[in-house]
ZASEZA-182267 format. One record per residue (C-alpha): residue in three letters; x, y, z. Coordinates in steps of 0.05 Angstrom, whole numbers, plus 32768, in hexadecimal, padded with zeros to 4 digits. Example, Ala and Ser with C-alpha at 12.3 -4.5 7.8 and 13.67 -1.06 7.14 Angstrom:
rest | c1 | c2 | c3
Ala | 80F6 | 7FA6 | 809C
Ser | 8111 | 7FEB | 808F
END
This chain:
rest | c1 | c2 | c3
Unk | 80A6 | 84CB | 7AAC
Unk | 80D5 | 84DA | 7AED
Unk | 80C3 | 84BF | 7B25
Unk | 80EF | 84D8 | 7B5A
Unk | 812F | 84DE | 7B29
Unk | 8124 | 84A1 | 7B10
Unk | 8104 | 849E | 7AC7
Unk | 80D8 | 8469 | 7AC8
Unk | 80A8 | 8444 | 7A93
Unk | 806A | 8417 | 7A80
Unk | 8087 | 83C7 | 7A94
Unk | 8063 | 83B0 | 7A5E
Unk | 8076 | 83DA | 7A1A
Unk | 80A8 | 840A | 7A39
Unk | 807E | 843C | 7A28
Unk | 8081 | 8484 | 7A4B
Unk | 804F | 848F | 7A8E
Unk | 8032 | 84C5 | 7AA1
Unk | 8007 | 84D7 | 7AE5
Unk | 7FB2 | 84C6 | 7AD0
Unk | 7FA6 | 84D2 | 7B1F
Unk | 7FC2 | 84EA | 7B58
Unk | 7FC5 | 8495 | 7B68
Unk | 7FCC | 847C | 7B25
Unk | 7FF9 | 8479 | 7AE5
Unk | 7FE4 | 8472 | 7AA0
Unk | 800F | 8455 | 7A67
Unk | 8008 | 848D | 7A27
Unk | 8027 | 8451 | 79FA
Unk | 7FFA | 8418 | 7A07
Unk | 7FBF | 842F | 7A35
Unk | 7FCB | 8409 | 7A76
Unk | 7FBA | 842B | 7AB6
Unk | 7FE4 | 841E | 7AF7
Unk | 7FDD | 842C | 7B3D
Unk | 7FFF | 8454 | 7B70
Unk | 7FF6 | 8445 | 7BBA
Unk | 8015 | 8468 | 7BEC
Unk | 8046 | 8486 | 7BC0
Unk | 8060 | 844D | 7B9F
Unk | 8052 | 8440 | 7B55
Unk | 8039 | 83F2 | 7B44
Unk | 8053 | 83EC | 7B0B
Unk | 804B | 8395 | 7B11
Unk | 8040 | 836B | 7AD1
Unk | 8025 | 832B | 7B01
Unk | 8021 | 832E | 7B4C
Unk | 8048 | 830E | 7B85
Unk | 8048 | 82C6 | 7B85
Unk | 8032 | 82C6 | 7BCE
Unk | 7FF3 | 82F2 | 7BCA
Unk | 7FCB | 8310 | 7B94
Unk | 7FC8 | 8357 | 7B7E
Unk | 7F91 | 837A | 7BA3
Unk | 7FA2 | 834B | 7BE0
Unk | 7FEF | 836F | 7BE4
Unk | 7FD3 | 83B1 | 7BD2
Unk | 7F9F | 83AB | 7C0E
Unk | 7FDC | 8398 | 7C39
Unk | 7FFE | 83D3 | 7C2A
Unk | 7FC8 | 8409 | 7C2F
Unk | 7FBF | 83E7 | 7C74
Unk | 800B | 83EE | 7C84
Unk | 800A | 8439 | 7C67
Unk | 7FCF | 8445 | 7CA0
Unk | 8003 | 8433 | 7CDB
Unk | 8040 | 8457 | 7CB3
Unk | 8051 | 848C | 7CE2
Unk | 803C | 8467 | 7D26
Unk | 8080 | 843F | 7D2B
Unk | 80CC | 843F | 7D1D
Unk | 80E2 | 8404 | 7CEE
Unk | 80F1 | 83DC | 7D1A
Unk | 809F | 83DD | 7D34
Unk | 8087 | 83DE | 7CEE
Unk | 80A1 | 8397 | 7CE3
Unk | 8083 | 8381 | 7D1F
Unk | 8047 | 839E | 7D12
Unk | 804E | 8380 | 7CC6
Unk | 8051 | 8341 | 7CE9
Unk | 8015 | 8345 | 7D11
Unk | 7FEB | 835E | 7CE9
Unk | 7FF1 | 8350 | 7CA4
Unk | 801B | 8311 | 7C9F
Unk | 800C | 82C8 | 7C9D
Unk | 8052 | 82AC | 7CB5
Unk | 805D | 828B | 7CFC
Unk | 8076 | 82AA | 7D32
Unk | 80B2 | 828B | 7D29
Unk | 80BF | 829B | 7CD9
Unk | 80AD | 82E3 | 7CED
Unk | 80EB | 82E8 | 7D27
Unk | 8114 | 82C4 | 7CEA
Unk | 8100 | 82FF | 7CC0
Unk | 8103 | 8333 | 7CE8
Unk | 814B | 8328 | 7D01
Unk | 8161 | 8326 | 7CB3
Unk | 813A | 8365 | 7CB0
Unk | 815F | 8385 | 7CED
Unk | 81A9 | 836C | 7CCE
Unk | 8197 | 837A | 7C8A
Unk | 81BD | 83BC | 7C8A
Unk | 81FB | 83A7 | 7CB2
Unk | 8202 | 8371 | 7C71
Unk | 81ED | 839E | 7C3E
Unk | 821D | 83D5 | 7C4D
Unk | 8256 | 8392 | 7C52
Unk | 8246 | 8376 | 7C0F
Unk | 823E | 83BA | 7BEC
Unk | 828B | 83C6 | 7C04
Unk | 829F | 838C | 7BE2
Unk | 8277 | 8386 | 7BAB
Unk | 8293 | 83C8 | 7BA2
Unk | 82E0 | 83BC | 7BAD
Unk | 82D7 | 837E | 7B7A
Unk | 82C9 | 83AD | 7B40
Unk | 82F8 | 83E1 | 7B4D
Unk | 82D7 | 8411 | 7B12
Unk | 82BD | 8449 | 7B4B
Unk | 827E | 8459 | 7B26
Unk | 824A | 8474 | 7B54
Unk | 8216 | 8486 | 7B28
Unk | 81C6 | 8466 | 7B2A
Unk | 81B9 | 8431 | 7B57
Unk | 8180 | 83FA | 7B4C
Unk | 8171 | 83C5 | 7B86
Unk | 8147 | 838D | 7B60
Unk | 811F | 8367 | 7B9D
Unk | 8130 | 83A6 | 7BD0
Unk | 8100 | 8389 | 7BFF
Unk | 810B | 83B0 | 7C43
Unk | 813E | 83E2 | 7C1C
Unk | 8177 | 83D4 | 7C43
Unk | 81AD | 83DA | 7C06
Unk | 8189 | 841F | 7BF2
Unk | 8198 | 8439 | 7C33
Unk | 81E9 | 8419 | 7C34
Unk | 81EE | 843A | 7BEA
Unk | 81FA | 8485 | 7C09
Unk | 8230 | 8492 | 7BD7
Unk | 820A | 8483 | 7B9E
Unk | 81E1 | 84C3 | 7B75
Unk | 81A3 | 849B | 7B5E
Unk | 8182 | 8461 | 7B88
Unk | 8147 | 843B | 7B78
Unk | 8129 | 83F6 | 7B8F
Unk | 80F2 | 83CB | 7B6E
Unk | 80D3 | 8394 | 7B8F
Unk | 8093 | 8363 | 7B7C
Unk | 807A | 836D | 7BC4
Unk | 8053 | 83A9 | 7BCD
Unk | 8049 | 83A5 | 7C1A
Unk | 8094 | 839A | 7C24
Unk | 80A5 | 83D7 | 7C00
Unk | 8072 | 8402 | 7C32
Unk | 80A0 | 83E1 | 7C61
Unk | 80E9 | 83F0 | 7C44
Unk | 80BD | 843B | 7C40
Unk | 80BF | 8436 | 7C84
Unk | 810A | 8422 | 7C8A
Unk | 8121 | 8462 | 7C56
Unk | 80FB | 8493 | 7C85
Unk | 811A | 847F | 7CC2
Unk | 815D | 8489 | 7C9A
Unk | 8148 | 84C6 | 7C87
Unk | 8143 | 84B9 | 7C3D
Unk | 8109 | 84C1 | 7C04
Unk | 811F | 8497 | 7BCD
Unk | 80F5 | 8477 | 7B95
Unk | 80D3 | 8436 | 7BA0
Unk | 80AD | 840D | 7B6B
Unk | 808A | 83D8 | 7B6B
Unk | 809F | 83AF | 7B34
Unk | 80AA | 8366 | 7B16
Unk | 80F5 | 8356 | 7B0B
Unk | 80E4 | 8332 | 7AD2
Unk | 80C9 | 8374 | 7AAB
Unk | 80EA | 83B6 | 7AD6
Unk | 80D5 | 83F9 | 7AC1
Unk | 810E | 8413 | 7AA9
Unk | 8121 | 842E | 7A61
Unk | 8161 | 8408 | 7A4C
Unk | 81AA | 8417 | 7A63
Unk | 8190 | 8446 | 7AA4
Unk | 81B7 | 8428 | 7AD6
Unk | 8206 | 841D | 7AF3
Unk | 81F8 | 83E7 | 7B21
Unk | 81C5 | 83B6 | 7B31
Unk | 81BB | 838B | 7B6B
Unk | 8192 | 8355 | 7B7A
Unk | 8198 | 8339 | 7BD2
Unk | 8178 | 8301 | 7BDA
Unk | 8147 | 8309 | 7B9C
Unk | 815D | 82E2 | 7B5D
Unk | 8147 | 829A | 7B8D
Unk | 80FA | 82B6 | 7B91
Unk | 80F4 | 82C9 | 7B43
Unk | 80C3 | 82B5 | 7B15
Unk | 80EB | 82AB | 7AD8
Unk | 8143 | 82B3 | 7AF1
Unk | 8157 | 82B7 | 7AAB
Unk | 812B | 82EF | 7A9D
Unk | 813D | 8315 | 7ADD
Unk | 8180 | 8318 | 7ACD
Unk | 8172 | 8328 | 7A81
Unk | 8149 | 8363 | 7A99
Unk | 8181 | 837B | 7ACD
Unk | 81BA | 836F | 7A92
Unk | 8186 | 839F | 7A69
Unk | 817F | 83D4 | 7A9A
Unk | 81C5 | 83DB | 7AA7
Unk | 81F9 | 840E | 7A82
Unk | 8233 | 83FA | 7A59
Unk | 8265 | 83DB | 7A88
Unk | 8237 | 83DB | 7ABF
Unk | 8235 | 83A3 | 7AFA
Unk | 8204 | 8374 | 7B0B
Unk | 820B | 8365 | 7B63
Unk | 81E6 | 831E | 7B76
Unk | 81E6 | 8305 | 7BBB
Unk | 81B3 | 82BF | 7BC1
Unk | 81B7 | 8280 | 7BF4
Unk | 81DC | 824D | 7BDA
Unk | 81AA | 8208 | 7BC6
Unk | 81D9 | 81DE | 7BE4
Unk | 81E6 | 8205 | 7C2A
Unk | 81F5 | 81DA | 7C64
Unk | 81D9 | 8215 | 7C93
Unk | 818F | 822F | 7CA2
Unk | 8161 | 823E | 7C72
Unk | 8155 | 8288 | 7C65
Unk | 810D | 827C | 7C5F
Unk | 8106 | 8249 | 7C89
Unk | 8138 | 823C | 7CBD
Unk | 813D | 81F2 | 7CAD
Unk | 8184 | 81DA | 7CA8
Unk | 819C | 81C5 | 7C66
Unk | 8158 | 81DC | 7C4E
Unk | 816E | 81DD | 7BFF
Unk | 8184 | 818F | 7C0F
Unk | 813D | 817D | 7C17
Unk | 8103 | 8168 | 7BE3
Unk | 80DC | 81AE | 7BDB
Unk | 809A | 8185 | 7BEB
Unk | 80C4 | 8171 | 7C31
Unk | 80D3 | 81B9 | 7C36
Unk | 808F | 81CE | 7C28
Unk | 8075 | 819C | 7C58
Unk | 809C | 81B4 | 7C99
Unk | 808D | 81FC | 7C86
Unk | 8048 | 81E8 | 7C83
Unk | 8045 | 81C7 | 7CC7
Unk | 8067 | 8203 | 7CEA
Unk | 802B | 8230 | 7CD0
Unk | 8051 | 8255 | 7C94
Unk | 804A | 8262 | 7C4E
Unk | 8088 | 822E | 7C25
Unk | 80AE | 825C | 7C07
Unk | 80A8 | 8264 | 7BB7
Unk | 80F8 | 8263 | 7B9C
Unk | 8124 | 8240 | 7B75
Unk | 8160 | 8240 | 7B94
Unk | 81B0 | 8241 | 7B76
Unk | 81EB | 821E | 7B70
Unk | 822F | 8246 | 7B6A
Unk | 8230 | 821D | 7B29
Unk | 81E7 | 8228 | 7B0D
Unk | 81EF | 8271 | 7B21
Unk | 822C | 8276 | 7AF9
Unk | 820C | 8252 | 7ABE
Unk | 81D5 | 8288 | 7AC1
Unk | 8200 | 82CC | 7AC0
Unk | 821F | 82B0 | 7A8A
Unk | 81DB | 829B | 7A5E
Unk | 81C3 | 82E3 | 7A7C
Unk | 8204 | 82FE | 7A4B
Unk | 822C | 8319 | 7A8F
Unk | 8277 | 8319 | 7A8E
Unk | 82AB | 831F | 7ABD
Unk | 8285 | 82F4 | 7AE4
Unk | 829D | 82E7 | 7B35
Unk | 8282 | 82BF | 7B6E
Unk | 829E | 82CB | 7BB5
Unk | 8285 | 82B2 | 7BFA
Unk | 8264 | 82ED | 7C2C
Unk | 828B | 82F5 | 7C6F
Unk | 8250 | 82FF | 7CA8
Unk | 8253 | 8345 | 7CC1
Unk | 8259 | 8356 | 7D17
Unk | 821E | 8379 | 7D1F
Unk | 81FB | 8347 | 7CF0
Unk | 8215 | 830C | 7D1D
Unk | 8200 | 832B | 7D62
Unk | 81B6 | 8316 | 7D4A
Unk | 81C7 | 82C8 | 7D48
Unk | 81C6 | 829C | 7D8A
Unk | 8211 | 828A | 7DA6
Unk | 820F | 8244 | 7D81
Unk | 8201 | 8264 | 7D3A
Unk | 8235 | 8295 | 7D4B
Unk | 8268 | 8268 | 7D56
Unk | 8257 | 824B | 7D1B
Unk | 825A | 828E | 7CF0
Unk | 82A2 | 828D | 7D10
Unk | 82B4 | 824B | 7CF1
Unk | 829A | 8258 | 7CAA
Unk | 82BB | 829F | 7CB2
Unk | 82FD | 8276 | 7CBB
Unk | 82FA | 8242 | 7C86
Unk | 82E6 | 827F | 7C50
Unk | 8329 | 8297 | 7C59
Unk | 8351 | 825F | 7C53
Unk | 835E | 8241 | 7C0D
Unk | 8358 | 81F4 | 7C1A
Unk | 8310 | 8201 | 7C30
Unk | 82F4 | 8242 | 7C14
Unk | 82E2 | 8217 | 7BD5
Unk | 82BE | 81E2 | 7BF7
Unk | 8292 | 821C | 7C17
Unk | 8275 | 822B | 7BCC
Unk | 8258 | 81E6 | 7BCD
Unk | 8238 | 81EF | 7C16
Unk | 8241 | 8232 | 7C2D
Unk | 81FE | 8266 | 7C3D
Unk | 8204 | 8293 | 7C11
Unk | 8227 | 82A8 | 7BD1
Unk | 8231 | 82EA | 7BB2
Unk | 8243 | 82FA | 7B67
Unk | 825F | 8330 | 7B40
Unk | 824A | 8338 | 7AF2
Unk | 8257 | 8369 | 7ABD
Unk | 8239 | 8385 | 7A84
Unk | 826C | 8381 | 7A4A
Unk | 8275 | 83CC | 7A3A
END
């Protein structure tokens, strides 16, 4: 069936849906019945690792009650407040990646871009889309979609595509098994997403699937051996640490330790190329302005001196060991 442009399908046999209720979808291949909650199909083989299914689903009917009381901005805040477990200080962590999530989308998605140099424009899928930020940067693209494992957070990226003006379909959806027939899709990104998967291999066998001959395959994910904060838990050299050390301070702060495996440049190289990509690139992300008038002076300052030794040759390889983040470019062979 089409939901919203986008033809999409059971996760389990790929066989064809079609509407059994106004809030639910029915496979006609293999009989299983999914539900749709505030507009958004669940189309989930196994639920989010943090929370259970009719846990996130209650999350996000309570979210869909508040939808039109706040800008973004407020529905985060109110996300936060009312339906979140994290500290006070994980949930001003968040929120600023939130609030610069845009300002480094629309950066990346330039280069990303520029590195390919093809100038296809054609369907859009944002594996992980969280918040939605890429979907909105995309504007020259015909077909967007985003999937993410976190119903709740896709009320939320809802929220962000209305401000923006924008009605663009949202599923809820495993990475591991995505909705999609085969070949549907010019590009695929994954920000920040291929760390929290269940199974990485898979994930990137199901994006390789989804995409069309010659099609590209756009990873950004914090590098394991980062010198820098934690994205999840603002801990310095957090990937250095034991994950039962990690789990421990995360723990004593009041939070949830995060569930991820993170990367190496070298075992996310090794994994593209299991996965069957080609033309496979890894480059370092510069730090956009408006994205670095969120950080405090001294992390500035810092941004400045990472910023510098990208660009010059006798260091920029050093930063793939230690650097925060690394970005990669793959290809489906056509």
């Amino acid at each position: 069936m089409k939901f919203r442009g986008i033809e999409i399908c059971c996760p389990h046999c790929r066989g064809g849906l079609r509407e059994q209720r106004s809030d639910a979808l029915i496979c006609t291949a293999c009989g299983r019945e999914f539900p749709v909650l505030l507009g958004i199909p669940d189309l989930r083989v196994f639920p989010d690792p943090y929370i259970g299914f009719e846990e996130d689903r209650a999350k996000a009917a309570k979210l869909g009650e508040y939808f039109r009381d706040f800008d973004f901005e407020g529905f985060v805040d109110f996300y936060y407040a009312n339906t979140s477990v994290v500290p006070p200080q994980h949930a001003r962590l968040y929120k600023r990646g939130l609030l610069a999530a845009p300002a480094r989308a629309d950066d990346w998605l330039e280069s990303w871009e520029a590195s390919t140099g093809d100038g296809r424009r054609g369907a859009l899928l944002d594996v992980g889309c969280g918040t939605a930020p890429l979907l909105v940067a995309a504007k020259k693209y015909e077909l967007r979609a985003g999937v993410d494992i976190a119903l709740r957070w896709l009320v939320v990226g809802k929220k962000r595509l209305a401000d923006a003006g924008l009605d663009l379909p949202l599923i809820c959806a495993c990475a591991e098994a995505l909705p999609f027939r085969d070949e549907c899709f010019d590009r695929v990104f994954a920000d920040s997403a291929l760390e929290h998967l269940k199974d990485q291999r898979q994930g990137l066998s199901e994006a390789r699937r989804v995409l069309r001959s010659g099609g590209w395959l756009f990873l950004a994910t914090p590098n394991r051996f980062s010198l820098g904060p934690d994205p999840q838990t603002g801990v310095w050299a957090g990937g250095w640490l034991p994950e039962r050390w990690t789990a421990a301070i995360v723990r004593r702060a009041g939070g949830i330790p995060p569930q991820r495996s993170l990367l190496s440049v070298w075992r996310l190289r090794r994994l593209l190329r299991e996965a069957r990509f080609e033309q496979i690139q890894t480059a370092l992300p510069g730090i956009p302005a408006r994205q670095r008038a969120l950080f405090s002076p001294l992390t500035r300052l810092l941004i400045g001196v990472y910023d510098l030794l990208r660009r010059l040759p006798i260091t920029k390889h050093a930063l793939y060991l230690v650097g925060p983040l690394l970005l990669a470019t793959a290809r489906r062979k056509e």
